[in-house]
Structures are given as C-alpha cells and as structure tokens.
KOLZA-955309 format. One record per residue (C-alpha): z, x, y; residue number from 1. Coordinates in steps of 0.5 Angstrom, whole numbers, plus 500, padded with zeros to 3 digits. Layout:
<atoms>
((Z,X,Y),NUM)
...
</atoms>
This chain:
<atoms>
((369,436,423),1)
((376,435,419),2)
((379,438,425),3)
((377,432,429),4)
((381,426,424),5)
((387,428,428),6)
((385,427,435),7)
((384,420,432),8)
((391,418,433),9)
((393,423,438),10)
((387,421,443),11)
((393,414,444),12)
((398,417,442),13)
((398,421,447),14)
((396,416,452),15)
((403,413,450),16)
((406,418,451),17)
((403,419,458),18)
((405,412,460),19)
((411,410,458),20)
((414,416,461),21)
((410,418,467),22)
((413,414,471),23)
((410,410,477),24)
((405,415,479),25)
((401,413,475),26)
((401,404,476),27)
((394,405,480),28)
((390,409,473),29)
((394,408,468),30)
((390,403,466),31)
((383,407,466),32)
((387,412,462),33)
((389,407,457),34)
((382,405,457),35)
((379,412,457),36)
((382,415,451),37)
((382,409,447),38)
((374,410,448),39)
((375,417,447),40)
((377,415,440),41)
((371,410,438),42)
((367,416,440),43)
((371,422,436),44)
((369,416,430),45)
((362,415,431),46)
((361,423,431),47)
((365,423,424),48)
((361,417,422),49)
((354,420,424),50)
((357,427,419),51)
((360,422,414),52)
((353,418,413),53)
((349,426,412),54)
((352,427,406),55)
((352,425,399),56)
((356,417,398),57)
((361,421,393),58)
((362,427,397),59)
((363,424,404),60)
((371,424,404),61)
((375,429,409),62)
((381,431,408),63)
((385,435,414),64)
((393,437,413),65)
((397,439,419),66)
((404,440,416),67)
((409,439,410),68)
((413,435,413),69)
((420,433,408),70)
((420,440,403),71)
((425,438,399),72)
((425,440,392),73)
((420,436,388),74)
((421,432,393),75)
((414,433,398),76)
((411,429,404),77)
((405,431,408),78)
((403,429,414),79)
((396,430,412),80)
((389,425,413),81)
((384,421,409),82)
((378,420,412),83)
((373,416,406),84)
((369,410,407),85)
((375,405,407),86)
((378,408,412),87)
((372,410,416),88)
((370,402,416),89)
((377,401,420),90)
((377,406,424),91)
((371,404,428),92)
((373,397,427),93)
((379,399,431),94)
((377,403,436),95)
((371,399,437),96)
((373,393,438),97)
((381,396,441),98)
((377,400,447),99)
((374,392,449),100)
((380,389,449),101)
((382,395,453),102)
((377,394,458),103)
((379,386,458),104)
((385,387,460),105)
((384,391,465),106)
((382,384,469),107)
((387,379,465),108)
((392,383,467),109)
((391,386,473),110)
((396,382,477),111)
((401,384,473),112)
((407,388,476),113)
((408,392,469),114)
((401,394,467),115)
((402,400,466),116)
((407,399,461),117)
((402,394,458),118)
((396,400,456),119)
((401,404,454),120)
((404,399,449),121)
((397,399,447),122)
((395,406,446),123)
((401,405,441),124)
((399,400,437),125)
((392,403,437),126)
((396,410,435),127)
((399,407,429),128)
((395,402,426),129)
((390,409,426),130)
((396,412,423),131)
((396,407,418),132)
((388,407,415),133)
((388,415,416),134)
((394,417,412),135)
((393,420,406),136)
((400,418,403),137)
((404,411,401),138)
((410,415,406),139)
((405,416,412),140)
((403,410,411),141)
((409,408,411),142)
((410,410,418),143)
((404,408,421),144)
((406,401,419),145)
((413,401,422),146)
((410,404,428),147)
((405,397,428),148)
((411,393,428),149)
((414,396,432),150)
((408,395,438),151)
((407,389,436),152)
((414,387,437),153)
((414,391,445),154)
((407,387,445),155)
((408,380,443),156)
((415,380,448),157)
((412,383,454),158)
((414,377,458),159)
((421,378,456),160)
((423,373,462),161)
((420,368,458),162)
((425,366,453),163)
((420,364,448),164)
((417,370,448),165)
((423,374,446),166)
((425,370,442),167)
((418,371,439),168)
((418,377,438),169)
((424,378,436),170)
((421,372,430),171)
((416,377,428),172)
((420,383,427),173)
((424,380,423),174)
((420,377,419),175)
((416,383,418),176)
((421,386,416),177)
((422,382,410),178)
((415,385,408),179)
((417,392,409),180)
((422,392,404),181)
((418,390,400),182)
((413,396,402),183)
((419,401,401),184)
((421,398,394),185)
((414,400,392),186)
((415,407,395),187)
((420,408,391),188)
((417,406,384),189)
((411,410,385),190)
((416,416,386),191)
((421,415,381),192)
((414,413,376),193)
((409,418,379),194)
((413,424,382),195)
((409,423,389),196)
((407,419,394),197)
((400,422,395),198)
((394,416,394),199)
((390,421,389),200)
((396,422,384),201)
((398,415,385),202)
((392,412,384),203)
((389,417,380),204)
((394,416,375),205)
((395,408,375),206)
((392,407,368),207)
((397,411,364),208)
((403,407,368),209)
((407,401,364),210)
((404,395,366),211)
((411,393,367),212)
((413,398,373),213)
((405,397,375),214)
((407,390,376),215)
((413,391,381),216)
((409,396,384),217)
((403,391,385),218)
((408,384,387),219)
((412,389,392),220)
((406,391,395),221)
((403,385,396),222)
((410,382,399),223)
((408,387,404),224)
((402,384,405),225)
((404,378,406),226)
((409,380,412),227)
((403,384,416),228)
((398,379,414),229)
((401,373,416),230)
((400,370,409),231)
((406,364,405),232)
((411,365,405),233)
((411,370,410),234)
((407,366,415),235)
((412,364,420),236)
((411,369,425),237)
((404,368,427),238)
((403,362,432),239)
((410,364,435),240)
((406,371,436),241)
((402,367,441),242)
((407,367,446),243)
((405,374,448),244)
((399,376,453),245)
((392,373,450),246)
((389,380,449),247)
((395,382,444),248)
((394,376,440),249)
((386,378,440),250)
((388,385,438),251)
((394,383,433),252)
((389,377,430),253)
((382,382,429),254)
((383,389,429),255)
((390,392,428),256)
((397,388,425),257)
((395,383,421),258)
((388,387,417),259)
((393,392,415),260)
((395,388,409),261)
((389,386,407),262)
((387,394,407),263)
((394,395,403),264)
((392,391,397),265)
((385,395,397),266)
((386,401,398),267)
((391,400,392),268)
((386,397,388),269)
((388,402,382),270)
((394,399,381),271)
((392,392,381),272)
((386,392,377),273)
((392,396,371),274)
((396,390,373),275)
((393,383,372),276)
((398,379,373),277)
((399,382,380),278)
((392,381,381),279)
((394,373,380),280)
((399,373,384),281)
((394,376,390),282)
((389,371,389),283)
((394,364,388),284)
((397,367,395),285)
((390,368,397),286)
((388,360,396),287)
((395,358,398),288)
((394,362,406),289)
((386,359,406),290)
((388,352,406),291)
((395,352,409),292)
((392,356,415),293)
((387,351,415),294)
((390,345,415),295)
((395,347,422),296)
((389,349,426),297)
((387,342,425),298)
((392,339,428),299)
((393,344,434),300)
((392,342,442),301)
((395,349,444),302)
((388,353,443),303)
((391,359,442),304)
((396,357,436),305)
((389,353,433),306)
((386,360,433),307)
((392,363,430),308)
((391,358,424),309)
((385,360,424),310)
((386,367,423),311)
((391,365,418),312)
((386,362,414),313)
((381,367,414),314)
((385,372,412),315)
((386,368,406),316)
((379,369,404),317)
((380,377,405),318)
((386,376,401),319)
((383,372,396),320)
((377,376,395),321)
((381,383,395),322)
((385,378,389),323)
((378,378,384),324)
((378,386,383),325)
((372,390,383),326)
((368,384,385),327)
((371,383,391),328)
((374,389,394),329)
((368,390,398),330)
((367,383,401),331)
((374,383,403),332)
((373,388,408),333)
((366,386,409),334)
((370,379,411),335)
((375,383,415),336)
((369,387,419),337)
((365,381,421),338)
((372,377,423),339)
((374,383,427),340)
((368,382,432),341)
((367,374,432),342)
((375,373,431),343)
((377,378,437),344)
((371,374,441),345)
((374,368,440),346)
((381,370,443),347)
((378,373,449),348)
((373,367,450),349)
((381,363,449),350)
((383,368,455),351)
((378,367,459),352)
((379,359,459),353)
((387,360,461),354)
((385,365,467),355)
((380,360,469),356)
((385,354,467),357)
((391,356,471),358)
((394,359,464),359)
((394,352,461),360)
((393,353,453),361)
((393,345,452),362)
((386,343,449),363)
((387,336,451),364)
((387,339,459),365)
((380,342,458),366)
((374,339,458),367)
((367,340,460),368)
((369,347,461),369)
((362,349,459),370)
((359,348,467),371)
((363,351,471),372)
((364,358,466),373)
((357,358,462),374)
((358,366,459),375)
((365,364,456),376)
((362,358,454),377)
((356,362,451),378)
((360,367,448),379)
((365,364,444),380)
((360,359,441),381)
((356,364,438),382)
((364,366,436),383)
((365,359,435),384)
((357,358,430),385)
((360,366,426),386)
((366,363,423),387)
((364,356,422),388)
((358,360,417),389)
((352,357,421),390)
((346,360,417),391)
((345,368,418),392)
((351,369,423),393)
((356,374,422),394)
((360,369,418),395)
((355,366,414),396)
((353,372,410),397)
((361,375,408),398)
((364,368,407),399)
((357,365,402),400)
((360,372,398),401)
((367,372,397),402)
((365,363,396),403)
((360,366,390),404)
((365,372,388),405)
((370,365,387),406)
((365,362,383),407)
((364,368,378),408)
((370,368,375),409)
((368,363,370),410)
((371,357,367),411)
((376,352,370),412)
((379,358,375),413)
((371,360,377),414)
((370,352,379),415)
((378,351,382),416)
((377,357,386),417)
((370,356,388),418)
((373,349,390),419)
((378,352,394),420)
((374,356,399),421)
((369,351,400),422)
((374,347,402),423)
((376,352,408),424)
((370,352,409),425)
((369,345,411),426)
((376,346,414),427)
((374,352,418),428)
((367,348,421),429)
((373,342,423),430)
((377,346,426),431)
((373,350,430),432)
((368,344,432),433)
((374,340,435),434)
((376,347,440),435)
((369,347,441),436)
((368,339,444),437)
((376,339,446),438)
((375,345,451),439)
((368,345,453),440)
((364,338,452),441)
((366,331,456),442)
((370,329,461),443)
((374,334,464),444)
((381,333,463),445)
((385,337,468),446)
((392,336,471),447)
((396,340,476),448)
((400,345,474),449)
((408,345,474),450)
((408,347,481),451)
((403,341,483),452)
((397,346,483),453)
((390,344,481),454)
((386,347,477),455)
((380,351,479),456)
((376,353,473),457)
((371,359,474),458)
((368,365,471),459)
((371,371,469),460)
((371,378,472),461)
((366,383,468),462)
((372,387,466),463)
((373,380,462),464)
((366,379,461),465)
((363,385,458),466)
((367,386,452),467)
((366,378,450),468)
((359,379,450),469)
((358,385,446),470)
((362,382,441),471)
((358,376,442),472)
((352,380,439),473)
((357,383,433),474)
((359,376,432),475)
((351,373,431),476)
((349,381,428),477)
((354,385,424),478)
((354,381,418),479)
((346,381,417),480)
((346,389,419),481)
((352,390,414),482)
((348,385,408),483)
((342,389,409),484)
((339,392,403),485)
((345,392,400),486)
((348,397,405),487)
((356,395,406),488)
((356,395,399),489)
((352,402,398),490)
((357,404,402),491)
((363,402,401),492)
((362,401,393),493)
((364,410,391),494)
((372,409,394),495)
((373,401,392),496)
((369,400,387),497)
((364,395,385),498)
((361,389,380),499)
((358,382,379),500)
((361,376,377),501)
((358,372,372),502)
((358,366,377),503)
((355,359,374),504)
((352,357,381),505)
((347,362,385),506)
((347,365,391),507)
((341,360,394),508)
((346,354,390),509)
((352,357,394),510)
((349,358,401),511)
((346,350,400),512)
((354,348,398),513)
((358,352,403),514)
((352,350,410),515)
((353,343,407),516)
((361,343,407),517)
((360,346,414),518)
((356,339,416),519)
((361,335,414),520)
((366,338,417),521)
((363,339,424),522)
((360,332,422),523)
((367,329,422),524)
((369,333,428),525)
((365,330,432),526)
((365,323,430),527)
((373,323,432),528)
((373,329,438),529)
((365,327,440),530)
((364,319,441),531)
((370,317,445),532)
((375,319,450),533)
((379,325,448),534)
((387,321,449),535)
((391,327,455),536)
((397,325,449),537)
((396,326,442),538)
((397,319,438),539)
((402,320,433),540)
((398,320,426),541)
((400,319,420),542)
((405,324,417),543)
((400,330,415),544)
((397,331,422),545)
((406,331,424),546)
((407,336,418),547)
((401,340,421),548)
((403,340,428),549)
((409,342,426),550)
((405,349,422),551)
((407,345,415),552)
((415,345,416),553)
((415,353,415),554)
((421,354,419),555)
((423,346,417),556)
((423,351,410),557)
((426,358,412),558)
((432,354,416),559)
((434,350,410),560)
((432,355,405),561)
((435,362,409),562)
((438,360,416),563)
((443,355,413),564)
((446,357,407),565)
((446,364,411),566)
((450,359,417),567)
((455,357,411),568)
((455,364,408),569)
((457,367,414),570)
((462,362,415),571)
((465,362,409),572)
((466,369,409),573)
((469,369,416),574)
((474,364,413),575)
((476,370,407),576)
((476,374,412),577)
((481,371,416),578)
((485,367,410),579)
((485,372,405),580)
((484,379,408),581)
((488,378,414),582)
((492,373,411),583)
((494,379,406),584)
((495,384,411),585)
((499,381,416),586)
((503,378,410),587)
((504,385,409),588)
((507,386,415),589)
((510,380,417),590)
((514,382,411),591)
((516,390,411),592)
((519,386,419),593)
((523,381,417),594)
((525,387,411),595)
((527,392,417),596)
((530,386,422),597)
((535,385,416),598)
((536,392,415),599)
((537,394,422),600)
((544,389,423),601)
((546,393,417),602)
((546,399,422),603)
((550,396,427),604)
((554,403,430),605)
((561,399,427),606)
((565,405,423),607)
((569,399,419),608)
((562,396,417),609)
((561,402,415),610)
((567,404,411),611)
((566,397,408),612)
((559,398,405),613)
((562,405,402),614)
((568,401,399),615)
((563,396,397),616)
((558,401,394),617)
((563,406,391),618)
((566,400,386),619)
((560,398,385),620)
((558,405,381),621)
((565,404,378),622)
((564,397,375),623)
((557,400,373),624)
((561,406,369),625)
((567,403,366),626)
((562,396,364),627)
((557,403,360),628)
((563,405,358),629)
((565,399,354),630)
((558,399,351),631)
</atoms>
C-alpha cells in the first residue's frame, strides 16, 4: 500500500504537466482531466484511509522512499513521504474538498478563453499542498511550500488584464515570501542543531536541544505560519487574494494556502511543547488574528473580502488552540476540517451569487436573493448556521472545544483567553448574520452594471450546485461524525498527542456561554441589517467602522513601517551612489584628464622645447649634486 502515497502527488502533478504544456488540443477536456485526477487522488486516499483504520492507532504510519535526493557528505536529503494520522486528516481534506472545487469550476469558468490553463494551475496547487502534508522531512516541505506560493501567485493573478489582480498576486507572493525566511531561517538551526532535517530526528530529539535554539526555531516556525496563514502581522495579503476567480479563494481559504501553517505549528508540536515561550507567542498571535479578522468582516460590503475576514478569524482559533499544546492540537485540526467544508461552501455560495449577479461583489446591491436561488440560499445558510456554532452543526461542536480548551489554561490567562474566543464567536455570529440578511432578505437592491445591463439572478448549473450541496451536508454533519465517541480524538491523539485542561467552566457552561454570545451577535445584526432599509451607500460611521473598512490600517501600517523608510533608503542610496561613488570615480577621472591635457602641451613636437626641458632638467640635477655636496 506504501507504493500508492506517491500517486497522491503525482495524480495533479501530472495533470499539470499535461495542461500547461499540451497546448490547445486539450481546451475541450482539459477540464475533465483536471477534474478526474483530482478525484483519482481523493480515491487513492480513501483506499490508504480504509488500510490505515485496519491497523493498530500506533501502528498505522506508512512511510515510502522514492530517492536520495541532495547526498552530499553528512548533508542527506530524501525525497520520501509521511503518511500518519495528521497527514491522512489533510489529505482527504484536500482531495476531497479540492475534487468539488474542481467540479465548480468546470460551470464557473466555462466561458473563459484560458480554461485549460486554469485547471492546470489547479492541478498544481492541489500537488504541491499534497507534497507539503506528505513529506517526511522540513527540506521536502520546504518544497512543497514554495510550490503552493508559487500557484497561488498564477492563481490569484489569473485575471492579469485586470490591474488589481496582478497587483494582488504580486501582494501576496511577496508578503509570503517574508514568511518564507522565516521557514528557511528554522531549516537552517534544525540542521546546524540536529544534523537533519528529517521529522523523526528533529522532533525526536527536541527535548535534549537548548531552549534558546528551540525557541528561535518555534518563532521562525510560526513567522512562516503567519505568512501562509494569513496571520498579524502577515496578514495583508488576504483580502487583496480575493481579486482572483471565486473558486481560488474557496480552494486557498479552506483546503489548501492558508491550512498549511496551521499544519507547521502541529506537526512541529515537539519543538513547541520544549519551547515555552514559543508557545506564548502562537497563542497571543492567535488571539490577536481571532478579533482582528473579526472586526474587518464586520464592516465589509464586498462579499468576498467579508469572508476573507472570516477565514482570517477562524484561523486564528486553530492558531490559538495549536498555541495550548497537547490540549489543543487535536481541536485545531478538528476546527480546521469542519471549516474546510462549511468555509469552502460559503465561498462557493459567494460564487454562485456573483454568476447569478452579473459578478457584483457589492452586498448592498443584493437582496432578497433567496426567491430567485432557493439552493445557493439553502446551501450557504446551512454554512452560514456551522460557523456562527448554531447548536450540533459543524462548528458548534470544534469551536465549544477550542473556547473550553481556552478556558482550561486556568488563572487570569484561562479567563482572558476564554474572553477572547467568546467574543469572536459573538463577532463571528455578527458578521455572518449581516452576509446573510444583506444578501438574501429584504428588498432586492439591484443596479445596472457599468455597461447598463440589468441584473437577472438565477441558479447555478449543476456542475456549481452539486459541489455546494455535498459540502452542505459537511457543514451540518462533519462535526458530530468527528466528535462521536471521541473518534477525532482517538484518532488523531498517537501523532499529536493529547491531554485535558483543568478549566473552571464545564463543557454544558461553555456551549450555554458561546450559543448565548451567538444570539447576541445575530440578535444585533438583525436589529441593524433587519428592521430597516439597507442604504445602497455605506453611512460613514465612526472612526472603527472606517478603520475596519480599511481591514484596520494594515497597509496604513506596512506603507509608514516598510514602504516608506524603504522609499527614503532607497533614495539615500541612490544619492551615495550618485555623489560619493560616481562623484569618486569620475573625480578620478576628471583629474588623470586635466593631468594628461597639461601633460600633452608638454610634448608639442618642437625640438627647441625639447632642447629647453633637457637644458632645464640637466641644471636641475646639478643644483641637486652641488647643494648634496655643500652638506
């Protein structure tokens, strides 16, 4: 069965390969091809799932080496793969709910001249976030997660005539690539500590390391979450990625770019249970990413980039919960299965509305959308419903977990963190709400496009429909299926780990405390958004709400903190350059000119002068002898 882990990757992979150098021949099914290895992959691990589940909960990693890749010395690098319980939790994850974005694209896109090239980029991303959870060494993964910036930046510019979109894909790879350093910095310290980059060594051996080099490994390691994850202060690049094709923001936003760091932190639990302070700064990352992601989905008319607040915010849960250790690595990942199906729902419910809505994003140019496309309006309500953590959906059951887990750490920090996580979960319940009565209640709000065309909402085609149904079904079951009996916690506890807080509230206090913030917070959306006309322009409102529209000065801050002392470096030593280098260099010159203008009247091709400077030079030299001579 271990020869099956490397199809995994090489299924896309290899459906990459074919599209984007096949040529046109393939525009007419390049699309099913995608669609089909995509699904070929969510089948290889449903097989390897079945084989996994047969064996012992200690004994059901597999392991498959294809080659030596860098023997160098004591320098070794395999290409070889991990397949565990984490990693097995990702996969399907990603096959599944990648194969369903594939199929929604095949009807979203189906108009677009470059297709073809489309699928093949999402071959790719679905490759190398495979590669990412599958390799068995920080190098590979290393890999893998270049490869998913580097989709992500072909994917998000798609549109490249539009100048928002290159410009956000060129936001994005950049900002990644400060995360990156980080990711590469740690590389380097597990190496220069450990002598490898393999996970078993490195993880293995945490315990015996100085704190101190643990500690820089945990803070680079989680500089490189922050990247992926879109996490402060990293953050910047997550509403401007909406500018790409609505299903690349469900694929980046629930299965594949900004998971990945979340996967980083826990997998590399070792080093951050050995390294306390590490630890620390995951949690108050966390905390911080939960309200902020929070507070700008609560002032956004654009439906999309509402969204990207909220997958900002609940990452931050994961982030947060991956932050407590042993008692909440599990949850984490709980949080980040049950968001990949109802948060990947949401964006294709988004979609659906923009195909039907001439590709308006503007919330306050919806309304009452419900009548004219009841399964986008039953489907993303059921996603809508899972993440506000209405009682014994998807979210209800992983949320309540990582608020109770907060609440376990005990003393001021236990009540502080339990504060924050309620509070986004009140957050979450307002913002959600406001999508939902913006979008599909009251009066419809439509306006003509910018070519004077009248909207006309209707339903989707199927290849659109089916996907957000099946994940629909995620949104409302995922979460009970995986809480049962314990069965996520039995399952994924051998690789991560487990242990209970000591938390002063019990898990009965905790759902009552966070389905009672959820009232609030729909309660006060529908007070504002409800019982009144929805205005066509936003009021102004006070100065948080223009803060939050502005995604809470994020690029205000990264423009005076870098682009401008960056601006002023620049120009200062472009100054150097031009005064002090070239002033030196064409000093220099300038001088050895006039030197050799003065010299060359010198050598005029007169004999007489000549005759003078050796009458001149010769009493000289006996002026020189005679005066040496006196002395």
């Amino acid at each position: 069965m271990e020869s099956l882990i490397g199809l995994l990757v090489g299924a896309p992979l290899l459906g990459a390969a074919v599209l984007l150098v096949g040529g046109r021949r393939l525009d007419r099914v390049g699309h099913w091809l995608a669609t089909g290895l995509a699904a070929l992959s969510f089948v290889l691990a449903a097989v390897l799932f079945v084989e996994m589940l047969g064996r012992d909960g200690d004994d059901r990693g597999m392991h498959q080496h294809l080659f030596t890749w860098v023997p160098v010395a004591d320098f070794q690098a395999n290409v070889a793969f991990q397949l565990d319980q984490l990693s097995m939790t990702f996969v399907l994850l990603i096959t599944s709910v990648g194969t369903l974005i594939h199929l929604y694209s095949v009807g979203y896109m189906e108009h677009d001249v470059r297709r073809r090239r489309f699928f093949g980029y999402l071959n790719l991303f679905l490759a190398a976030m495979l590669l990412l959870v599958l390799a068995d060494n920080y190098l590979l993964l290393y890999v893998g997660w270049e490869g998913v910036g580097l989709a992500s930046f072909l994917l998000i510019g798609f549109w490249q005539h539009k100048p928002s979109a290159a410009t956000a894909a060129k936001k994005a790879f950049v900002v990644n690539r400060v995360g990156d350093v980080g990711l590469a910095v740690a590389i380097f310290l597990m190496f220069s500590t450990f002598g490898t980059f393999a996970f078993t060594e490195v993880l293995g051996n945490a315990d015996g390391a100085e704190q101190g080099i643990l500690t820089a490994i945990g803070l680079t390691l989680l500089l490189a979450a922050c990247g992926k994850s879109a996490q402060v202060p990293l953050q910047s690049w997550l509403g401007d990625a909406m500018e790409g094709p609505t299903p690349v923001s469900a694929l980046i936003h629930a299965a594949t770019m900004v998971t990945a760091g979340v996967y980083l932190i826990v997998r590399s639990g070792a080093i951050f249970n050995a390294a306390p302070d590490a630890q620390t700064a995951v949690v108050v990352v966390g905390a911080v990413t939960l309200l902020f992601g929070a507070i700008v989905g609560c002032a956004k008319d654009d439906i999309k980039k509402a969204l990207a607040g909220s997958t900002m915010s609940q990452i931050g849960y994961m982030m947060l919960a991956a932050g407590l250790g042993p008692v909440g690595y599990v949850f984490a990942i709980l949080h980040l299965v049950t968001h990949g199906f109802f948060k990947a729902g949401l964006f294709l419910g988004a979609g659906s509305v923009m195909h039907g809505m001439n590709d308006e994003v503007d919330m306050r140019r919806y309304g009452g959308l419900r009548k004219y496309m009841p399964v986008t309006f039953v489907t993303f309500g059921f996603g809508y419903l899972a993440i506000i953590g209405f009682p014994y959906l998807s979210g209800f059951f992983s949320k309540d977990e990582i608020i109770y887990a907060a609440f376990g750490q005990g003393g001021t920090q236990g009540w502080l963190l339990g504060g924050v996580t309620l509070l986004g979960a009140a957050l979450t319940a307002y913002y959600m709400t406001r999508i939902m009565l913006l979008t599909f209640f009251g009066e419809k709000r439509w306006q003509p496009d910018e070519r004077g065309n009248e909207p006309h909402p209707h339903e989707s085609p199927r290849s659109m429909t089916i996907p957000m149904i099946v994940l629909a079904f995620g949104s409302v079951f995922a979460g009970g299926l995986f809480s049962w009996n314990d069965a996520f916690v039995n399952w994924l506890s051998p690789v991560t780990q487990h242990a209970t807080g000591d938390s002063p509230l019990s898990h009965l206090m905790v759902s009552v405390a966070a389905t009672a913030v959820m009232l609030i917070g729909v309660g006060a959306a529908w007070w504002q958004y409800g019982r009144r006309p929805v205005p066509e322009v936003a009021p102004t409102g006070r100065w948080v709400t223009r803060a939050a529209r502005r995604d809470l000065l994020q690029d205000d801050f990264n423009h005076a903190a870098f682009v401008t002392p960056g601006n002023y470096l620049t120009r200062g030593l472009v100054y150097v350059d031009h005064k002090l280098v070239d002033g030196v260099v064409n000093g220099t010159a300038a001088a050895f000119g006039g030197l050799s203008g003065r010299l060359r009247r010198v050598q005029n091709g007169f004999a007489r002068s000549y005759a003078v400077s050796m009458f001149g030079g010769a009493a000289v030299l006996v002026a020189v002898t005679l005066l040496m001579r006196a002395v």
